[in-house]
Backbone atoms as SQL, in Angstrom:
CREATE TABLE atoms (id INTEGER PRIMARY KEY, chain TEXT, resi INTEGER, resn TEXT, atom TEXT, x REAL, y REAL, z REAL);
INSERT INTO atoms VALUES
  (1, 'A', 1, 'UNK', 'N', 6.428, 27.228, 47.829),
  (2, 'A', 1, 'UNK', 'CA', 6.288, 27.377, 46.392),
  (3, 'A', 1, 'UNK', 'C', 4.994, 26.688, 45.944),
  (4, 'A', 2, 'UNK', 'N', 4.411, 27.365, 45.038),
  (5, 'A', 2, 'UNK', 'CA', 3.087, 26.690, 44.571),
  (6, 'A', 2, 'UNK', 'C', 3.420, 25.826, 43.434),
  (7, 'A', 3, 'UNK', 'N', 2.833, 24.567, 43.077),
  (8, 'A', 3, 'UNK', 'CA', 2.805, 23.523, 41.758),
  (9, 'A', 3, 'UNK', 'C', 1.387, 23.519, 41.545),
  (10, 'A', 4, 'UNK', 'N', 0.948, 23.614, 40.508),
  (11, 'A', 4, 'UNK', 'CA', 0.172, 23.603, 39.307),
  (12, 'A', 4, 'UNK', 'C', 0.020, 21.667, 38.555),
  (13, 'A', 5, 'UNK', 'N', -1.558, 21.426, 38.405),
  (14, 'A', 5, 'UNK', 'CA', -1.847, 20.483, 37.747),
  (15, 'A', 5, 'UNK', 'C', -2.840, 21.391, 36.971),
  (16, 'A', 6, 'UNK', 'N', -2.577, 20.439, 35.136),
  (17, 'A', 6, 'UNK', 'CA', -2.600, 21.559, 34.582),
  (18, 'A', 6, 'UNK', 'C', -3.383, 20.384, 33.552),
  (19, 'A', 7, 'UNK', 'N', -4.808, 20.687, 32.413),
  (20, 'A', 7, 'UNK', 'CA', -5.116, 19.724, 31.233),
  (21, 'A', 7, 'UNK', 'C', -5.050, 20.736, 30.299),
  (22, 'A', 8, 'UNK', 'N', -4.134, 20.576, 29.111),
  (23, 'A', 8, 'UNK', 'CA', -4.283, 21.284, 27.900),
  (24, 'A', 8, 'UNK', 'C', -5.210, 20.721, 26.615),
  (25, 'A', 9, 'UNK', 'N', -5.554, 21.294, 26.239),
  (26, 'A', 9, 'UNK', 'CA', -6.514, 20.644, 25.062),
  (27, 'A', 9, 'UNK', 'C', -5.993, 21.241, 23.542),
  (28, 'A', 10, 'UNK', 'N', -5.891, 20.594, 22.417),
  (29, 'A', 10, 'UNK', 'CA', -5.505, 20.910, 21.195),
  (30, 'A', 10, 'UNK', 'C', -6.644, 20.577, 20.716),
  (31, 'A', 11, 'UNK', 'N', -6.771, 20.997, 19.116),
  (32, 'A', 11, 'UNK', 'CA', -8.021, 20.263, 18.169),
  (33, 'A', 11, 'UNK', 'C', -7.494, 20.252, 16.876),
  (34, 'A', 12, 'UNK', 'N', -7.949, 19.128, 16.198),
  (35, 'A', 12, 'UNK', 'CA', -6.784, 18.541, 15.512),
  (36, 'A', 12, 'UNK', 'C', -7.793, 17.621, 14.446),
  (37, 'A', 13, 'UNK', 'N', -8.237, 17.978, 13.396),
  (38, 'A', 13, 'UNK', 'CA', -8.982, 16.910, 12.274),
  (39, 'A', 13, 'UNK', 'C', -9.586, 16.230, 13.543),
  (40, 'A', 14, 'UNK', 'N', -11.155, 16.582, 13.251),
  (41, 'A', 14, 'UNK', 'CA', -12.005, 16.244, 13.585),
  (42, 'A', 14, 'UNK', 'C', -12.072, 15.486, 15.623),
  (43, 'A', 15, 'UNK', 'N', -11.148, 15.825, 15.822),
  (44, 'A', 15, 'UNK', 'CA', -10.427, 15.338, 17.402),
  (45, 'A', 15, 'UNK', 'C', -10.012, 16.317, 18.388),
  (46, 'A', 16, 'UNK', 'N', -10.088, 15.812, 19.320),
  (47, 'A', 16, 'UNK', 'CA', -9.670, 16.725, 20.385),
  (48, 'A', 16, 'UNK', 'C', -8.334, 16.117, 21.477),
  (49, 'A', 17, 'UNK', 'N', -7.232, 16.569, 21.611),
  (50, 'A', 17, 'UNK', 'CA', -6.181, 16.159, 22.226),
  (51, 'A', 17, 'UNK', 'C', -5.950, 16.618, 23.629),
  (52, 'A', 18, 'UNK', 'N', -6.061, 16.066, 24.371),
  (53, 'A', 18, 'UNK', 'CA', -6.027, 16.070, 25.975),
  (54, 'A', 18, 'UNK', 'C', -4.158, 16.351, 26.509),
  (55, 'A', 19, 'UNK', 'N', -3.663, 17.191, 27.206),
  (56, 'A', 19, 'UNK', 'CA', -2.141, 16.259, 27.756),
  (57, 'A', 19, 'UNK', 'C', -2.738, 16.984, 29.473),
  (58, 'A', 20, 'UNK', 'N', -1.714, 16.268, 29.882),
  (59, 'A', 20, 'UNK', 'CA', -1.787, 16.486, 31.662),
  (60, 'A', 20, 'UNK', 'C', -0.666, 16.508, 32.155),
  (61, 'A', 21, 'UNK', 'N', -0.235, 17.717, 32.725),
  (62, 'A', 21, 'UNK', 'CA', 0.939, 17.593, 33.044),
  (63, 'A', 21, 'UNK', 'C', 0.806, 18.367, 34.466),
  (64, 'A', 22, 'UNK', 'N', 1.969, 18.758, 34.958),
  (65, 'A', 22, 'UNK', 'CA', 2.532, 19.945, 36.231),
  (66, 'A', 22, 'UNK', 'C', 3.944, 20.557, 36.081),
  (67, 'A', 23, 'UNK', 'N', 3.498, 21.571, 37.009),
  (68, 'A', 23, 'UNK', 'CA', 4.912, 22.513, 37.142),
  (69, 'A', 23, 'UNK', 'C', 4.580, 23.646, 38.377),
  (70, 'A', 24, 'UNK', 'N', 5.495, 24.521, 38.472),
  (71, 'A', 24, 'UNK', 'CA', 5.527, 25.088, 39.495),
  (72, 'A', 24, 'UNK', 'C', 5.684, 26.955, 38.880),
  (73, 'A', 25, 'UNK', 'N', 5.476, 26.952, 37.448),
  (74, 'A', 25, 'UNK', 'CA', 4.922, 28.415, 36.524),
  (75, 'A', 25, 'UNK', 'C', 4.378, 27.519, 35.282),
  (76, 'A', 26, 'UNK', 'N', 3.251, 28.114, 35.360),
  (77, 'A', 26, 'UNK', 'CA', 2.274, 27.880, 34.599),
  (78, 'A', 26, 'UNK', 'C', 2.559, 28.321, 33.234),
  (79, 'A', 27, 'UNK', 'N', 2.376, 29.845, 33.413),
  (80, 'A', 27, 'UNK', 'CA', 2.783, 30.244, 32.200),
  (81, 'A', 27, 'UNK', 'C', 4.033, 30.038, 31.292),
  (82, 'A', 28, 'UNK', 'N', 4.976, 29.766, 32.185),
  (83, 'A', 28, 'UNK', 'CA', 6.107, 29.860, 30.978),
  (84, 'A', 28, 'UNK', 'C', 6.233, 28.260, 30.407),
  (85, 'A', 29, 'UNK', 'N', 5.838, 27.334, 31.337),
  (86, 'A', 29, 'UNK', 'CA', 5.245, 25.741, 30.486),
  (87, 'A', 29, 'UNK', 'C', 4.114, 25.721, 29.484),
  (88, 'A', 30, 'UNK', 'N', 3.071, 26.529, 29.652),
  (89, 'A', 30, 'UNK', 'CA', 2.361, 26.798, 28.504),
  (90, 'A', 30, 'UNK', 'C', 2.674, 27.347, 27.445),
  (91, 'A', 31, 'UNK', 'N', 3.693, 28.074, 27.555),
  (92, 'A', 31, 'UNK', 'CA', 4.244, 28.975, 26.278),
  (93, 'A', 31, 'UNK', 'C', 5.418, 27.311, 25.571),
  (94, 'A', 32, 'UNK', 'N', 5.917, 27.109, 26.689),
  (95, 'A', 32, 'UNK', 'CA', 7.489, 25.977, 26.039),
  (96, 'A', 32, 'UNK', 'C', 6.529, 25.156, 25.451),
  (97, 'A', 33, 'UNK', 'N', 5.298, 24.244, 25.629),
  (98, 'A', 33, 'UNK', 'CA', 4.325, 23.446, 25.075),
  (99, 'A', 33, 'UNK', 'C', 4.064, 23.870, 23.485),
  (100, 'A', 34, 'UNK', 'N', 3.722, 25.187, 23.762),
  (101, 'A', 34, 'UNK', 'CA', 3.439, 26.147, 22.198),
  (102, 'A', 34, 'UNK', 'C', 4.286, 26.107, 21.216),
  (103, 'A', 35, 'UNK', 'N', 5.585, 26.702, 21.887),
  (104, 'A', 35, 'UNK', 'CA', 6.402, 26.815, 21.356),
  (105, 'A', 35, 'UNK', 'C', 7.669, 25.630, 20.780),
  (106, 'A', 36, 'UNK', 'N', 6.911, 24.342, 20.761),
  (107, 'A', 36, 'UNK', 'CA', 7.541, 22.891, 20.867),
  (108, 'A', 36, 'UNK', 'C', 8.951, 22.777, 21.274),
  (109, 'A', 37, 'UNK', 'N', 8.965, 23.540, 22.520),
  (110, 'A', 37, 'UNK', 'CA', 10.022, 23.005, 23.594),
  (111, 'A', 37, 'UNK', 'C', 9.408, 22.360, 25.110),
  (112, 'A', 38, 'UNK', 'N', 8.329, 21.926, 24.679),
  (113, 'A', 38, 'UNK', 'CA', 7.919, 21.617, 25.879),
  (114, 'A', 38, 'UNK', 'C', 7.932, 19.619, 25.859),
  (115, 'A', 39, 'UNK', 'N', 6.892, 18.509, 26.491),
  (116, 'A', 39, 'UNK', 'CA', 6.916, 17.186, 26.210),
  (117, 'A', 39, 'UNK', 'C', 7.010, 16.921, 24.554),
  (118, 'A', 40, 'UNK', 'N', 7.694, 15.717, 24.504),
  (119, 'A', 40, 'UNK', 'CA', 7.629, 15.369, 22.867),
  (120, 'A', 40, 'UNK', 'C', 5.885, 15.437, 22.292),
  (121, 'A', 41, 'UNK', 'N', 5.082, 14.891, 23.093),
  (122, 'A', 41, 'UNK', 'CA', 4.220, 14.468, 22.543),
  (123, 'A', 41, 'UNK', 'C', 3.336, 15.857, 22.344),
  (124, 'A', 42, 'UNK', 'N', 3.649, 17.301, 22.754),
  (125, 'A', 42, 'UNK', 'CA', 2.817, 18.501, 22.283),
  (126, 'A', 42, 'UNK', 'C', 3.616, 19.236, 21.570),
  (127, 'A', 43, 'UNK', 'N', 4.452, 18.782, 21.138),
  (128, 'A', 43, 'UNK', 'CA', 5.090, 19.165, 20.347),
  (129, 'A', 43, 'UNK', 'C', 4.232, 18.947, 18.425),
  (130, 'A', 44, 'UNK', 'N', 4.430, 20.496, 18.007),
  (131, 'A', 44, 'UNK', 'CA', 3.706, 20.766, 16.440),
  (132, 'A', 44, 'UNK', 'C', 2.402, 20.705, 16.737),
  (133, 'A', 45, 'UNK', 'N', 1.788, 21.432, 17.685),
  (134, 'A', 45, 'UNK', 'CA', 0.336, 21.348, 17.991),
  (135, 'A', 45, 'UNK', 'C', 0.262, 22.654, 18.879),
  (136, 'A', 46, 'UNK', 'N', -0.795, 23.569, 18.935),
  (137, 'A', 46, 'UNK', 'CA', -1.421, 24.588, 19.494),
  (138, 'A', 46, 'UNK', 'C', -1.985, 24.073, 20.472),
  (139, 'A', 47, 'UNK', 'N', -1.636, 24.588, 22.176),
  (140, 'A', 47, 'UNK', 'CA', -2.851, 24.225, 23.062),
  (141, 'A', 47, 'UNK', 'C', -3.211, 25.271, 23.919),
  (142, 'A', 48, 'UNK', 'N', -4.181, 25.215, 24.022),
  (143, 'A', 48, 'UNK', 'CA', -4.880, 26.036, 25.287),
  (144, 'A', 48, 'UNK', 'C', -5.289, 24.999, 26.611),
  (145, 'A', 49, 'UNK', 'N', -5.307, 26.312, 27.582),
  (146, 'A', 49, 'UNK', 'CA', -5.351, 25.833, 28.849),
  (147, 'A', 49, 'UNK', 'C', -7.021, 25.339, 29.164),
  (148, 'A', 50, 'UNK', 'N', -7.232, 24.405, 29.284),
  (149, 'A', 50, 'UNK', 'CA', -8.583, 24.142, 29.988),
  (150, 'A', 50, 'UNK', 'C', -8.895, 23.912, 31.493),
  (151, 'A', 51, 'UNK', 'N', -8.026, 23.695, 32.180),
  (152, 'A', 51, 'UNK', 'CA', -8.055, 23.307, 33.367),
  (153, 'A', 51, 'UNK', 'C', -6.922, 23.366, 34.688),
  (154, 'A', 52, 'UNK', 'N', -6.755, 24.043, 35.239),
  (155, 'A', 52, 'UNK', 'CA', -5.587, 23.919, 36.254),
  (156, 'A', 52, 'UNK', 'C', -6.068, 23.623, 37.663),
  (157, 'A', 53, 'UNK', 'N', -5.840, 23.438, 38.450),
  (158, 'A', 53, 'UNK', 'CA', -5.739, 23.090, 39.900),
  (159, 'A', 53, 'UNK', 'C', -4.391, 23.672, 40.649),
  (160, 'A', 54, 'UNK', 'N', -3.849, 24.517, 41.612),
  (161, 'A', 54, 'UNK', 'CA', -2.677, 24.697, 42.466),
  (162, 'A', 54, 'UNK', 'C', -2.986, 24.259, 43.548),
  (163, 'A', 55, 'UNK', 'N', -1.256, 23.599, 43.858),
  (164, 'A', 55, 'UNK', 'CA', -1.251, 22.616, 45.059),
  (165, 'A', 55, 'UNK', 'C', 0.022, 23.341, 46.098),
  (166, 'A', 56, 'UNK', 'N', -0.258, 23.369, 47.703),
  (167, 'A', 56, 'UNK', 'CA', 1.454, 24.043, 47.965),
  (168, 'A', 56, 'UNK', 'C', 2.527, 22.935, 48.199),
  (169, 'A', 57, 'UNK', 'N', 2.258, 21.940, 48.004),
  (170, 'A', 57, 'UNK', 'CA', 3.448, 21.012, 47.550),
  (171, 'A', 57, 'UNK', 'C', 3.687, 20.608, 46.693),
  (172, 'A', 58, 'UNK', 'N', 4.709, 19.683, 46.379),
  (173, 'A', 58, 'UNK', 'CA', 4.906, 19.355, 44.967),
  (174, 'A', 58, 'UNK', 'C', 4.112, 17.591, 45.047),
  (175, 'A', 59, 'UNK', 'N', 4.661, 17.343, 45.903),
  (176, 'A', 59, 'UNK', 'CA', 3.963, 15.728, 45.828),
  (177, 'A', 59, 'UNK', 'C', 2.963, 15.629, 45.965),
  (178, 'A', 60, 'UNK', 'N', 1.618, 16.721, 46.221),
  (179, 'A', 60, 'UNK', 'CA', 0.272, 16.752, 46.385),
  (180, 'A', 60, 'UNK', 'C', -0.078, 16.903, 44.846),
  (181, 'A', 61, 'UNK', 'N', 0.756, 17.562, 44.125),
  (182, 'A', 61, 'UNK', 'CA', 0.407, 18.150, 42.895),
  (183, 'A', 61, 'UNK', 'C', 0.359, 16.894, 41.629),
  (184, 'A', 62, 'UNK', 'N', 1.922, 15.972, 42.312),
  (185, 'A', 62, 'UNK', 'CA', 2.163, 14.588, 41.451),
  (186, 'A', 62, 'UNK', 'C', 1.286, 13.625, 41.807),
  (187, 'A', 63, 'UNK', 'N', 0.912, 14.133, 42.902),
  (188, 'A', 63, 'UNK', 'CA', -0.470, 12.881, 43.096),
  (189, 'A', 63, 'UNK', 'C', -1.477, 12.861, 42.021),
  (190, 'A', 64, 'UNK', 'N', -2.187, 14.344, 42.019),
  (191, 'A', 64, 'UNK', 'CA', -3.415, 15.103, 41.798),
  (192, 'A', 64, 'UNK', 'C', -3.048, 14.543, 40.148),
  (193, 'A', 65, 'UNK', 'N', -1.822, 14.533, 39.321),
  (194, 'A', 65, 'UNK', 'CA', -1.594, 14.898, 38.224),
  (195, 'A', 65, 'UNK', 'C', -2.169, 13.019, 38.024),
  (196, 'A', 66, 'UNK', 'N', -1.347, 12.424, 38.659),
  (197, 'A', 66, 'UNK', 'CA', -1.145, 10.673, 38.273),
  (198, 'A', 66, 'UNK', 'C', -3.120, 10.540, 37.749),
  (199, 'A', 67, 'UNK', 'N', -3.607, 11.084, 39.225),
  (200, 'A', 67, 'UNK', 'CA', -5.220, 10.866, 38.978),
  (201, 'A', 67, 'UNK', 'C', -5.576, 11.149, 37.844),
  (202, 'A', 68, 'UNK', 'N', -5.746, 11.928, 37.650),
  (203, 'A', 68, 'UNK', 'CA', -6.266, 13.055, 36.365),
  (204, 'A', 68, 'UNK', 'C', -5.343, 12.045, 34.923),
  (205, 'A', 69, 'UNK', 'N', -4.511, 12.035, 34.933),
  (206, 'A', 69, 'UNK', 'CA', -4.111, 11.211, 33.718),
  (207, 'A', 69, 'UNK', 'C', -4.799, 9.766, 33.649),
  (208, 'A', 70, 'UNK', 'N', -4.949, 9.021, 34.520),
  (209, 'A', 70, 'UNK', 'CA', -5.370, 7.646, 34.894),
  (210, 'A', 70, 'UNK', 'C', -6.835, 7.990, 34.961),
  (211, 'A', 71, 'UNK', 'N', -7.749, 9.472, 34.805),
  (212, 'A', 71, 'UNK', 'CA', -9.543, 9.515, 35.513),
  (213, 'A', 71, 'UNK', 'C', -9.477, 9.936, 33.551),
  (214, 'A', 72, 'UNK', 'N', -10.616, 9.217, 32.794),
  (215, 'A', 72, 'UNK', 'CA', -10.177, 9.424, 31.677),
  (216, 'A', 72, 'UNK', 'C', -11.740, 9.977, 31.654),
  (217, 'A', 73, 'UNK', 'N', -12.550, 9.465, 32.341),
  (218, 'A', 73, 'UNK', 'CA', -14.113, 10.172, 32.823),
  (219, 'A', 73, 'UNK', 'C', -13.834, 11.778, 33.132),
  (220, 'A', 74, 'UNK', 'N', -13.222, 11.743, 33.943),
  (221, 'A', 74, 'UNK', 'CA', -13.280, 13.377, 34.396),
  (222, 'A', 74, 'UNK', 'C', -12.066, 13.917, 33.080),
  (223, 'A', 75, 'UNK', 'N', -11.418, 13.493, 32.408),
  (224, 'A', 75, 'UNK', 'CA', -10.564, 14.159, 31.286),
  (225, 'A', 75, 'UNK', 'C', -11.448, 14.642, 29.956),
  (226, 'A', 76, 'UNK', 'N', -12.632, 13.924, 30.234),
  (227, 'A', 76, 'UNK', 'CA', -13.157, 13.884, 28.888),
  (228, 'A', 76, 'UNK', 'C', -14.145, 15.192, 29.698),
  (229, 'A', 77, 'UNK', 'N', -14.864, 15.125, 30.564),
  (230, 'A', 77, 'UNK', 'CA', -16.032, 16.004, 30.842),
  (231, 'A', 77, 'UNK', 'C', -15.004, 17.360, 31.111),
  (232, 'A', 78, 'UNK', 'N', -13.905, 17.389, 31.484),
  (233, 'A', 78, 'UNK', 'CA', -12.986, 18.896, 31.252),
  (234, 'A', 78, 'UNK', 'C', -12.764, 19.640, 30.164),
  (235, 'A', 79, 'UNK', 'N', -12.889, 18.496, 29.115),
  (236, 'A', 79, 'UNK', 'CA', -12.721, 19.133, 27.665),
  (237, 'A', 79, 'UNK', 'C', -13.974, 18.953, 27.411),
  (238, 'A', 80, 'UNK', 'N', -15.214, 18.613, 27.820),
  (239, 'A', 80, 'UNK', 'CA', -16.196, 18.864, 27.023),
  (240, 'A', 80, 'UNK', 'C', -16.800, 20.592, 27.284),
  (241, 'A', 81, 'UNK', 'N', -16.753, 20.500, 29.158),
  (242, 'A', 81, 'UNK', 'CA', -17.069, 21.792, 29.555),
  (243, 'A', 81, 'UNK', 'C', -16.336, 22.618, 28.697),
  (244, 'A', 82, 'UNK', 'N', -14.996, 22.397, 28.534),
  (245, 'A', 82, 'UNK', 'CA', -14.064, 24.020, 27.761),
  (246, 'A', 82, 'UNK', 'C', -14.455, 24.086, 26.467),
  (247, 'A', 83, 'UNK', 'N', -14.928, 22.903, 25.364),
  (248, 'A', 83, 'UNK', 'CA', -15.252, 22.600, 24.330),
  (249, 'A', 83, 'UNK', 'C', -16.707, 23.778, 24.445),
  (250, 'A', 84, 'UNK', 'N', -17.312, 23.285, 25.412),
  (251, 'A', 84, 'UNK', 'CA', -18.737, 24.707, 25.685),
  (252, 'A', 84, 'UNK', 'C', -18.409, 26.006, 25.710),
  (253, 'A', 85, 'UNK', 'N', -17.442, 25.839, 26.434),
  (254, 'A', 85, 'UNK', 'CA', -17.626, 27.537, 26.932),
  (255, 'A', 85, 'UNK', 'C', -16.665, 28.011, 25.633),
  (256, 'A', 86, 'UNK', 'N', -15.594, 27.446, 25.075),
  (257, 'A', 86, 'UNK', 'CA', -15.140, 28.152, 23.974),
  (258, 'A', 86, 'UNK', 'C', -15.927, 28.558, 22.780),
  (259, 'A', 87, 'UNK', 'N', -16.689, 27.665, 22.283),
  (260, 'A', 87, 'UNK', 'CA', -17.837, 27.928, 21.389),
  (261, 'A', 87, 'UNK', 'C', -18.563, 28.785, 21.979),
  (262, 'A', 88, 'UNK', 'N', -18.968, 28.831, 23.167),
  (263, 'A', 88, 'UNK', 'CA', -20.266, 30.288, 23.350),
  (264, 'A', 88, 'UNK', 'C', -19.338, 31.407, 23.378),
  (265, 'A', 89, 'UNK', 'N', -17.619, 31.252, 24.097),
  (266, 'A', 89, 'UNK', 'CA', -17.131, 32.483, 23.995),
  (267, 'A', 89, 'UNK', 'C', -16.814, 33.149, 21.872),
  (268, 'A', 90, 'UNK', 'N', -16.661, 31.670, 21.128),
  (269, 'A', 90, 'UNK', 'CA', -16.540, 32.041, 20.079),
  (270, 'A', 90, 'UNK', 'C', -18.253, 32.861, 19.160),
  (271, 'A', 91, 'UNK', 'N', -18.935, 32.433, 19.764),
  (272, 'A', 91, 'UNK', 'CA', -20.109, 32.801, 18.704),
  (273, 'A', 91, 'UNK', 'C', -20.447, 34.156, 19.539),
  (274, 'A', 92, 'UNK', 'N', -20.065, 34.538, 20.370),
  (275, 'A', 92, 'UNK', 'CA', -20.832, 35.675, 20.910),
  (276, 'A', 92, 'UNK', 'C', -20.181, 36.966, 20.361),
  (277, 'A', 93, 'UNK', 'N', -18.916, 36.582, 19.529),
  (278, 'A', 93, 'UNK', 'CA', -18.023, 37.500, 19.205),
  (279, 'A', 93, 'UNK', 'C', -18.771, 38.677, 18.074);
């Protein structure tokens, strides 16, 4: 079975909201997140996906995830890259 490490990004008055999580379907945790059945804390907030990684274990994946929550350097340059590319995908429209 494949697990998923996953950074969602919200934007929110003048801010940008990071979460980090995993699972083993992507999509239907991205939708429960949306749909505020997912962690308390994304709950009443819109997110999009900025970043995933798949792992074929699960404890490679809880590793990968611990990092990434604890690397606040590489959390910030993930949302800056998606922060880019969403704006060029938005202005080109």
């Amino acid at each position: 079975m494949n697990y998923y490490v996953y950074l969602l990004v919200s934007f929110s008055k003048n801010k940008t909201i990071s979460y980090v999580g995993s699972t083993n379907n992507l999509k239907k945790r991205l939708n429960l997140h949306n749909n505020s059945k997912g962690a308390k804390f994304t709950r009443g907030r819109f997110w999009k996906l900025a970043y995933y990684k798949k792992f074929l274990s699960k404890s490679l994946a809880l590793k990968e995830e611990y990092m990434l929550k604890k690397n606040y350097n590489l959390r910030s340059e993930i949302k800056k890259r998606f922060i880019k590319n969403e704006n060029i995908s938005s202005s080109s429209l």
